[in-house]
Residue, then its C-alpha position, 0 to 999 in steps of 0.5 A: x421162685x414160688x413161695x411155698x405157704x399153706x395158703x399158695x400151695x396146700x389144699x388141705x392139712x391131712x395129718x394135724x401137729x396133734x394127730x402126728x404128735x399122737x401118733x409117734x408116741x403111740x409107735x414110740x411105745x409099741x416099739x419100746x415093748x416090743x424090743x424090750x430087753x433088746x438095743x436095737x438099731x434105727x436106722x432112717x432113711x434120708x431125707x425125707x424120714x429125718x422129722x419122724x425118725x427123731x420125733x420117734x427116736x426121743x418116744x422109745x424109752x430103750x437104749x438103742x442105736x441110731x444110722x442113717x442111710x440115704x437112696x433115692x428113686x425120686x429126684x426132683x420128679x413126683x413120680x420114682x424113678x423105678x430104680x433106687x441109687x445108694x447115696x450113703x450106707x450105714x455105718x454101724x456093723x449089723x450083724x446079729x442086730x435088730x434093724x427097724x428101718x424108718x421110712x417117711x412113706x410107702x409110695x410104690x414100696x420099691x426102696x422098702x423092698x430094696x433095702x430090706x433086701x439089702x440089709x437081710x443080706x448083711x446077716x441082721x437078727x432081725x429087720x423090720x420096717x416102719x413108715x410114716x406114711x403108707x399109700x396102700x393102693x399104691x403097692x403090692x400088699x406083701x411089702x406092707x411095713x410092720x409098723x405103720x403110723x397113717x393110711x395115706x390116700x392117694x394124693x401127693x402129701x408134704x410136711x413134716x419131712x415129706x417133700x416136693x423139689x426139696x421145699x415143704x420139709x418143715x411144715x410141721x402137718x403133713x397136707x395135700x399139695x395141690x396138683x397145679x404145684x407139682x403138673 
């Protein structure tokens, strides 16, 4: 069993406490303003999203509901699948709603392209979409979220919710995984 610290594991820290802290409260506040007036749902996409979306849940001085929704196209690879699997849907009815959707990172952009499909289908007022993280170079430029919280360069990244083989969740900074972890 390895033992996941900075110093076996990770090659450098990408995004500080700091950084990150700055972050959810800079898109805390553009979201409380634009949806004010408004209750919009958050809904975060399991797991990895969970740490950023109640970081950012707690920085929107809105009433506003809060579901979770769980796919998968990883598994324990580093690379997707190429299919994304429905592990757990909403619960809330989101008919007539405002949807953001909360991701952790926009990797190949496949489960954002399939879950804004998904949901557009369930008769929302609006969907939109934020990521922790978006890996620009990796995907089409027309799936870019409308919120976005880094640009993340192309290196496999954990912490702070992101993960390899389910370790590294709780990193509190979000680093660069060295490649001998994850060949």
């Amino acid at each position: 069993m390895r033992i996941t610290t900075k110093e076996n594991d990770i090659e450098s820290i990408l995004y500080s406490e700091k950084q990150i802290a700055a972050m959810v409260e800079t898109l805390g506040e553009k979201l409380t303003e634009d949806y004010a007036g408004k209750r919009p749902v958050m809904v975060c996409v399991l797991k990895g999203a969970s740490v950023f979306f109640t970081d950012l849940c707690r920085e929107i001085d809105l009433n506003l509901d809060m579901d979770f929704i769980s796919v998968s196209s990883y598994g324990l690879s580093s690379k997707s699948s190429g299919v994304v699997k429905l592990n757990k849907d909403v619960d809330i009815d989101i008919t007539g709603r405002d949807v953001i959707l909360v991701d952790d990172i926009i990797d190949s952009g496949l489960t954002l392209q399939h879950l804004k499909q998904l949901f557009s289908t369930r008769g929302p007022s609006s969907v939109k979409t934020i990521a922790l993280l978006d890996k620009k170079v990796r995907h089409d430029p027309a799936l870019t979220p409308d919120y976005i919280g880094f640009q993340c360069p192309d290196h496999f990244v954990v912490g702070y919710g992101l993960d390899y083989a389910n370790n590294y969740r709780n990193l509190p900074y979000i680093g660069i995984l060295k490649q001998e972890v994850y060949k």
